[in-house]
Phi, psi and omega in degrees: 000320188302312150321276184341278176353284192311268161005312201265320173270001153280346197282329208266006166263349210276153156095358199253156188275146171342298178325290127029278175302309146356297202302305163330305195291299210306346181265331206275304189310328208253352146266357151278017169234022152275047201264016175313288224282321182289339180250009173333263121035268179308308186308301175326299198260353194259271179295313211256006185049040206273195193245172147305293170335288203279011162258003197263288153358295201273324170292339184296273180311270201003294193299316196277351217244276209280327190292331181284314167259059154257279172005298210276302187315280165336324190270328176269004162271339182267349181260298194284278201155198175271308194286334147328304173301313180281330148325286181329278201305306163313274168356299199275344194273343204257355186235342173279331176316308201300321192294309203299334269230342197231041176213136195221010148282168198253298178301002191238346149286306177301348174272310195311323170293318212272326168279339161288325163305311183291347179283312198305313192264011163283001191283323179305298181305310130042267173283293171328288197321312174303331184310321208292342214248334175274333158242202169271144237271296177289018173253353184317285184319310193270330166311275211298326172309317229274277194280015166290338181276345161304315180279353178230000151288293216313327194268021194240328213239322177284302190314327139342284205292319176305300180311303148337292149334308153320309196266301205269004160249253159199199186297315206301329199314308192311324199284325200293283184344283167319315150346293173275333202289291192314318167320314178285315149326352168250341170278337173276359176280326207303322196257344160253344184272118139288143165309136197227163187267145151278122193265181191267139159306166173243002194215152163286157206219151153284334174266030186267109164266159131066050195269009154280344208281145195262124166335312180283020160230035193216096185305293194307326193260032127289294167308288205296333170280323161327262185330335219238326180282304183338285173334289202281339156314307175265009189264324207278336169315316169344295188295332195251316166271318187273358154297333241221310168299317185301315191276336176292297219260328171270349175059062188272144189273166164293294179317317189285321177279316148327328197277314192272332171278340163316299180002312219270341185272318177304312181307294187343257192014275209296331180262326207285300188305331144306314204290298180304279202336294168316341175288311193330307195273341202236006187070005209269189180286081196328320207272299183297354170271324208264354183263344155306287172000311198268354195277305184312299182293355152312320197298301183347317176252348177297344188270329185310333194255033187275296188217181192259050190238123173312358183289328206273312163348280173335303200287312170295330170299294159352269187337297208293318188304296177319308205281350177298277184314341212262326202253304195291302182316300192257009147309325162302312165266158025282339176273315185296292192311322182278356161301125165293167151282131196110007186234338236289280158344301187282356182267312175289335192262325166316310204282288180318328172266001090001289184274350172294320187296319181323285176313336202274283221282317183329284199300333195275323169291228178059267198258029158264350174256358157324317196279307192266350163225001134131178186289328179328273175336327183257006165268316198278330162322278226293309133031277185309275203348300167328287163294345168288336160277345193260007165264332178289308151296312172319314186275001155299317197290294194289346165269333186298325191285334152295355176052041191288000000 
């Protein structure tokens, strides 16, 4: 059994390409040294005295930040090319990090994130768009898990490493950290990825349009980005209110609270890649796993208000975890696949800016109803979301079988 096991989870690696891999370390690196963004929150109120409202402002320019560069991003993948943009974007994202660290005003943060997002994020359309071109068309889906498992080691191991940071330093080490990692992450892209041709699909997708048909006419991927800012609206809470509950209401260290949001990158790791093989393999219906999905993580924060035991904290990070793995790989492709070729940039910079409008509304709304009816109230919202998204994919499921 033991043996199965192991053989059914090499298996679910084999066939994906160098490039590929590559592509992972250059991502696990370059997202363990994001360990800002999870003490983000905390830093705001804690070193800089901002109030809730105005770190609620500053995640908003976040959001307006990283939607302008997605935007910017989609456009300079279809002109420049994917790998130019991600040389770019690293480089310049490795010296604003280092910048934010020497700005202690609330209008001079709120511009500094918001031009640091727009540099950080063009790099996301990008980066999909390369998956398209490094692997093989049936390997997309299991390509973008590799690095997504990549991006939650990284994200299992810096906040740890943040926390740690923290205690025996201060905030700023985290920003020259983020800084350099993005440094090392554009030299190791420089020196092992060469720029590759994107090649034609070989296969058919039931969810493949068009390649005259235009995005701003493409219903359905209208719906499925409605469900994805949802997603990305209560997923994001993770970063911005529940760093703030762990610490507010359970009264949790920076370390502990690093150690529990590792949970959530550690699970990925060891599971999300067995797991998509096996969705893989079985066929099943991507679009209802994903509207399960949205259910758990609703649920991930409605379990917070059962009692006042720290155990429910675990159970939501649990939650929050399934639903993650469940959701993200194939939203991800479902945006790769539903591109015609020669749009890819425009599909991928639409999925990624979705979660950028997320960042815009999440942290504020968060913590403005935080502030005037209390976290309850704002676990049980974030609940509802869930389910309105997850009413919302279903009916994604019938226009995609309808060729809407």
């Amino acid at each position: 059994m033991v043996k199965k096991t192991i053989n059914s989870y090499q298996n679910s690696f084999r066939g994906l390409s160098k490039e590929v891999w590559w592509l992972a370390l250059i991502t696990f690196i370059n997202r363990a040294g994001t360990m800002v963004l999870p003490f983000l929150s905390l830093y705001l109120i804690e070193d800089l005295n901002f109030t809730l409202k105005e770190v609620g402002w500053i995640m908003s320019s976040f959001g307006v930040g990283s939607l302008l560069g997605s935007w910017l991003g989609g456009k300079l993948t279809d002109s420049w090319g994917f790998y130019k943009v991600m040389i770019t974007s690293l480089f310049l994202t490795a010296f604003m990090f280092i910048g934010l660290q020497f700005i202690h005003s609330f209008f001079g943060f709120v511009m500094g994130i918001f031009f640091t997002m727009v540099i950080a994020d063009t790099f996301r359309p990008a980066m999909f768009v390369s998956l398209k071109a490094y692997s093989k068309p049936e390997n997309q889906t299991r390509s973008l898990t590799l690095v997504r498992l990549a991006i939650n080691l990284g994200f299992s191991f810096g906040p740890f490493l943040g926390g740690l940071i923290i205690t025996g330093l201060n905030y700023s080490g985290l920003f020259w950290v983020d800084g350099i990692t993005s440094m090392i992450a554009v030299l190791l892209l420089k020196s092992v990825l060469k720029q590759k041709e994107i090649l034609p699909q070989t296969f058919e997708s039931t969810q493949t349009t068009p390649a005259e048909t235009s995005v701003y006419q493409d219903k359905a991927y209208w719906v499925f980005l409605a469900v994805v800012f949802l997603m990305g609206f209560i997923f994001l809470q993770l970063f911005t209110t529940v760093p703030l509950y762990y610490k507010e209401i359970h009264g949790l260290s920076e370390v502990k609270i690093g150690l529990l949001m590792s949970l959530n990158g550690f699970l990925i790791f060891i599971l999300e890649m067995p797991l998509i093989h096996y969705i893989e393999k079985k066929l099943l219906n991507k679009l209802k796993i994903i509207a399960w999905s949205l259910v758990l993580m609703g649920m991930s924060f409605v379990v917070l208000n059962i009692a006042p035991w720290k155990g429910v904290l675990v159970m939501g990070i649990l939650f929050i975890t399934v639903g993650e793995m469940l959701a993200f790989p194939f939203t991800n492709n479902f945006a790769m696949t539903r591109a015609p070729s020669g749009k890819e940039g425009k599909y991928l910079a639409l999925y990624t800016m979705a979660f950028s409008f997320a960042h815009i509304f999440s942290a504020k709304t968060g913590m403005g109803i935080i502030s005037n009816f209390g976290f309850e109230t704002n676990w049980y919202v974030m609940g509802s979301l869930g389910m309105l998204a997850f009413g919302l994919t279903f009916w994604l499921n019938k226009l995609v079988q309808t060729k809407t």
